[in-house]
C-alpha positions as CSV (number, residue, x, y, z in Angstrom):
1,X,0.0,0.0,0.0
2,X,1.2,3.5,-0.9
3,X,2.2,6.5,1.4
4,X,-0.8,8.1,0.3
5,X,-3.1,5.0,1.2
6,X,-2.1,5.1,4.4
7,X,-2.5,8.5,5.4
8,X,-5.7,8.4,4.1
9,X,-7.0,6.4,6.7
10,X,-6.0,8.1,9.7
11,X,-8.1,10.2,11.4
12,X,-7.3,13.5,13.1
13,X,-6.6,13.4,17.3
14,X,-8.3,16.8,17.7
15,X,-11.7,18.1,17.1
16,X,-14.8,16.1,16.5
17,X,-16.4,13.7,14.2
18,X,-20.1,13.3,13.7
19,X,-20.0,10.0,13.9
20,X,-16.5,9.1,15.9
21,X,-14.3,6.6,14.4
22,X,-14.2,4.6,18.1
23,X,-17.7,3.9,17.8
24,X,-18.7,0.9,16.1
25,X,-18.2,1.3,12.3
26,X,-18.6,5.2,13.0
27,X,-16.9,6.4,9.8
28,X,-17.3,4.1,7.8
29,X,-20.9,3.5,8.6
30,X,-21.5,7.4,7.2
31,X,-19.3,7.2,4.2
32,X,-21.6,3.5,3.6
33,X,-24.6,5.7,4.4
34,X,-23.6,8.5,1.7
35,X,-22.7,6.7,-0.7
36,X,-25.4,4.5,-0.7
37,X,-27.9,7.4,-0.7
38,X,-25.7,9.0,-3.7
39,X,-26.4,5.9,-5.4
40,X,-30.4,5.8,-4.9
41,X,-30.3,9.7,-5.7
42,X,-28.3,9.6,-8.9
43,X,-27.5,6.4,-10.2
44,X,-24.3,3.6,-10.0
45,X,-23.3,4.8,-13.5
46,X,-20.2,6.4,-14.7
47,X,-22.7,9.5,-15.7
48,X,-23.6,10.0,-11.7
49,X,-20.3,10.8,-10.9
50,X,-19.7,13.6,-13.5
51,X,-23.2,15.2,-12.8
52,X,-22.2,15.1,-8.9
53,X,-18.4,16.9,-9.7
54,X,-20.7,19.6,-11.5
55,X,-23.3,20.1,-8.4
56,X,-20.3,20.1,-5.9
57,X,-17.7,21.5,-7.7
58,X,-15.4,18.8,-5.8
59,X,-12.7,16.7,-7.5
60,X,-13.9,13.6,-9.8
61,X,-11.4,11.1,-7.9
62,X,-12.9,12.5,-4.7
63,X,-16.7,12.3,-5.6
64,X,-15.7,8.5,-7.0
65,X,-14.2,8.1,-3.4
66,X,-17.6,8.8,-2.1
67,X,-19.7,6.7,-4.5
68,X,-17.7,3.8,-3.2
69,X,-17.9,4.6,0.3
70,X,-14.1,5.3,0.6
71,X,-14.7,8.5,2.0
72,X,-17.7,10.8,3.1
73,X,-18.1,14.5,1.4
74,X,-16.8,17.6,3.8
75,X,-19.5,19.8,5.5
76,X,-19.2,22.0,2.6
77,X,-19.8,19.7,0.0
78,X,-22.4,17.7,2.5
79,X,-25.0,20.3,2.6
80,X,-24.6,21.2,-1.1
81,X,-25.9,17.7,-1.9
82,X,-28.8,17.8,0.8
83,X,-30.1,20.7,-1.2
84,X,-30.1,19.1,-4.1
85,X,-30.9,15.5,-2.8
86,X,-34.0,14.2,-0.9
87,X,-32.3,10.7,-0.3
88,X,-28.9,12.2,1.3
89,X,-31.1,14.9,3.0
90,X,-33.1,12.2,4.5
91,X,-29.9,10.0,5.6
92,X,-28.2,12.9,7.0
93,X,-31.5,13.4,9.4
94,X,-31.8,9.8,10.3
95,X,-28.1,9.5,11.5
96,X,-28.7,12.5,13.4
97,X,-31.5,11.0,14.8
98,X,-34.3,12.9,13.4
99,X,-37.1,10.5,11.9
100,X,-39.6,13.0,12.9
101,X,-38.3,15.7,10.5
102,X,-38.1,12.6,7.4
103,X,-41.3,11.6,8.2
104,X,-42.8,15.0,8.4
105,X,-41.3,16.1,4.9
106,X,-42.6,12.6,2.9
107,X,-45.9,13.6,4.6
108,X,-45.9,17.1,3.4
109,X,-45.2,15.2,0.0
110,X,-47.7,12.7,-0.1
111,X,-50.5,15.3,0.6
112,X,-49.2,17.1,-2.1
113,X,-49.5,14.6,-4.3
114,X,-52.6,13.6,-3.4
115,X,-53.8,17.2,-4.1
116,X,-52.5,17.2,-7.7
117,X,-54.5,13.7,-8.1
118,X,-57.5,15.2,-6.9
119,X,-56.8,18.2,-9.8
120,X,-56.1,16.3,-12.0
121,X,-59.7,13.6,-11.5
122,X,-61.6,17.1,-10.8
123,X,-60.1,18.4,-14.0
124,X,-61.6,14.9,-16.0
125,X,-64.8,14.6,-14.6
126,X,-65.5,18.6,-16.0
């Protein structure tokens, strides 16, 4: 393994992580949960990463990092995805421990939905 491999994996002494590295499968557990919600969101295909380098700006060997779970975006990049991404929105809010807020927004969305299908069967029967 290469110098660079290896510093990759260590972790900083100071300062905080969201989800600490001692804790069980801390890190890697949010990098898993990214990336898996960057794969619902825009696809497993060689496209996805290109269209996420133009939302974030960020590197492509970085973004490609995050697809597979090698790393997690920075805060920066983080909350440029959740506004542009219901599914890493919602896993951001259920590893902090907010279900209420998930299930609040698909509720908001559902009863607008059901309001465009109730257009859209008023709009048929005239």
């Amino acid at each position: 393994m290469s110098s660079t491999q290896n510093v990759r994996k260590l972790r900083s002494e100071s300062g905080g992580s969201f989800l600490q590295s001692d804790t069980p499968g801390g890190v890697d557990r949010f990098a898993e949960a990214i990336a898996g919600a960057l794969r619902r969101e825009f696809g497993a295909v060689p496209g996805a990463v290109k269209q996420v380098v133009r939302i974030t700006g960020a590197n492509e060997r970085a973004v490609r990092n995050w697809f597979e779970a090698r790393n997690a975006p920075n805060g920066e990049n983080l909350v440029i995805l959740m506004g542009r991404s219901d599914e890493v929105l919602e896993v951001v809010l259920q590893l902090a421990g907010r279900q209420e807020l998930v299930t609040a927004r698909r509720l908001s969305g559902a009863r607008d939905k059901l309001r465009e299908m109730l257009a859209l069967m008023d709009d048929l029967q005239s």
